[in-house]
Structures are given as structure tokens and as C-alpha cells.
C-alpha positions, 0 to 999 in steps of 0.5 A: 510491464506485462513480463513478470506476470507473464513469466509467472503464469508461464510457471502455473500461477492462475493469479499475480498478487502485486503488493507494494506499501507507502508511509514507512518514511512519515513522522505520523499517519498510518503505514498503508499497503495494497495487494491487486490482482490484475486481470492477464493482459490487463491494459490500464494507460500510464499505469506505473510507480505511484511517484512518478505520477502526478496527483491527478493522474493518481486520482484517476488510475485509482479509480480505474483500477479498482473497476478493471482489477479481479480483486484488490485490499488495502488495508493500513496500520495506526500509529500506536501499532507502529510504536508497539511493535516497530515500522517494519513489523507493521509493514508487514501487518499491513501488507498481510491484512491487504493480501487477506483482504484482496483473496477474499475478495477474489473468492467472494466476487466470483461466479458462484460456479466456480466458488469451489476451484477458487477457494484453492486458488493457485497465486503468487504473491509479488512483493515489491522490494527484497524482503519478504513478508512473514507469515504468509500462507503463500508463495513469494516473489521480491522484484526490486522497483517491483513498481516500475517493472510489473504492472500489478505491483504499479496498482498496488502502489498506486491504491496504497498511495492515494488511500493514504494521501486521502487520509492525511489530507482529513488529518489536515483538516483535524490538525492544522498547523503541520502542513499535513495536506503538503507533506502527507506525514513527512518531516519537513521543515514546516511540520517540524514548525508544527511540532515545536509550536503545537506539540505532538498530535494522536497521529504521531509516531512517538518512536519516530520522535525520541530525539526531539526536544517537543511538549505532549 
């Protein structure tokens, strides 16, 4: 999974932004992305698509991620947002905040010495999927399965994963009744239970909802 990456610094780059997203799909909760940067050669065990994991291996490369990666973002994108100005717009929102984020972080957590080379950081930014997201001041790479085939972007899905998950195991609690712990958003049949008896939460996408007959 090391090949793209390598391709890429072979090309110039000084850094690999792997980005992935997850919650495009879900009737409710945020979209939520993540951007990482990797160190070159980076070893991380089993480290590979977020849903080829078990929840417990998840847990446990999130944690060793965040300790061995440069810099990464996760940033998420509410409900509402989603509704004002559709999924994939917010995905798009979501992923740039992540890229911010993770840049900052790259030139905020370096040696003070070399503060001025990394404030123009020659990147690329590896996105996982075809499209690419608008509005970035950086160069752009789509990868298909992007988290199965490079392992920057399998951290990435891997940070955006359990941060979300984490999120709709709360809302679980706030909301009982939709099973939000089990299908983290998804429309299952015991959350379409949870709709028609208990009606509509502040986490729901109302735009994912137009065609049901459910009460406020």
C-alpha cells in the first residue's frame, strides 16, 4: 500500500494528504472527513479500509495513527448543513476543513527551525474516489478504493470512522429508540421503527426524509 505514496515523492511531493470521508449514506449525524499525513515508509500493522475492520482493530490503529502520523484533521459537517446545501457539498465542506486542519497542524507541530520551509509545503492531496473536491488550494489525486490501495487514505478512513461512530454511539444515548449504537445513522429497519414511533430527532437529515409519511 506503500506504491502510490512512493510514486508521488518520486514526482516531488515532500507530503501525501490521504483523505477519505464516511456518513454520505446515513439518515442522520454528520458527514465526517479526515486528512493524514503519514510519515514515508510508515509501518502501521493491518492498517487498510476502515470496513474491512473489525470495530476493535478500528479502536486500536486510531490511536496508533494519530501517535505515528505528521499531522492529520478530522473535521465533521452537521445535519442542518447537509440539509442547506446537499451531501455532497458538505462532503466537500468537510473534507476541506480536514485538509486545513491536518496543514496546520503539519506546520504548528514542526521544529521551529524549519517553520519557514514548511509554511510552503510542497503536498498532494490523495483523495479517495473520482471526484475531486473544489476549492482546494492544492494539487489533487483521485485513487478508486483509494482506502484499500494507499495507505494514507486507509488512516484517513480509518480517523473519520471511529470519530463518527464514537459520535452516534452519544447520540444513542440522547436518542434511544433508533438503535443508533447498531446502525450508526443507517436506515434499518429498527430505526425506521424509531422514526414512525418517536418521530424525527434534531440529528436527522430532514432532506434524507422527504418521502416518508413520519410526525416532528
Amino acid at each position: 500500500m506503500h506504491a502510490v505514496e512512493k510514486s508521488l515523492y518520486a514526482q516531488g511531493f515532500e507530503y501525501v494528504i490521504g483523505v477519505d470521508e464516511v456518513g454520505r449514506g446515513p439518515l442522520c449525524g454528520p458527514v465526517t472527513a479526515a486528512a493524514c499525513i503519514l510519515p514515508r515508509d510508515c509501518e502501521i500493522l493491518f492498517l487498510n479500509d476502515s470496513k474491512k475492520l473489525s470495530e476493535k482493530k478500528r479502536e486500536l490503529l486510531y490511536d496508533e495513527i494519530k501517535e505515528k502520523a505528521l499531522a492529520y484533521g478530522i473535521a465533521s459537517v452537521s445535519p442542518a448543513r447537509i440539509d442547506e446545501i446537499n451531501i455532497l457539498q458538505a462532503t466537500f465542506e468537510a473534507m476541506r476543513e480536514a485538509v486545513s486542519t491536518c496543514c496546520r497542524r503539519l506546520v504548528s507541530e514542526a521544529p521551529e527551525a524549519e517553520l519557514p520551509a514548511k509554511t510552503e509545503v510542497s503536498a498532494i492531496v490523495l483523495v479517495d474516489g473520482d471526484k475531486q473536491i473544489p476549492k482546494l488550494p492544492l494539487p489533487q489525486q483521485n485513487l478508486i478504493k483509494g482506502d484499500a490501495n494507499a495507505l494514507s487514505v486507509a488512516a484517513a478512513s480509518i480517523l473519520a470512522k471511529v470519530t463518527r461512530d464514537r459520535l452516534m454511539y452519544e447520540y444513542d444515548s440522547l436518542y434511544p429508540g433508533y438503535e443508533f449504537g447498531k446502525n450508526k445513522g443507517y436506515g434499518t429497519k429498527a430505526h425506521y421503527e424509531g422514526l414512525k414511533t418517536l418521530g424525527i430527532t434534531p440529528i436527522h437529515r430532514r432532506s434524507f426524509l422527504k418521502n416518508l409519511d413520519l410526525h416532528e
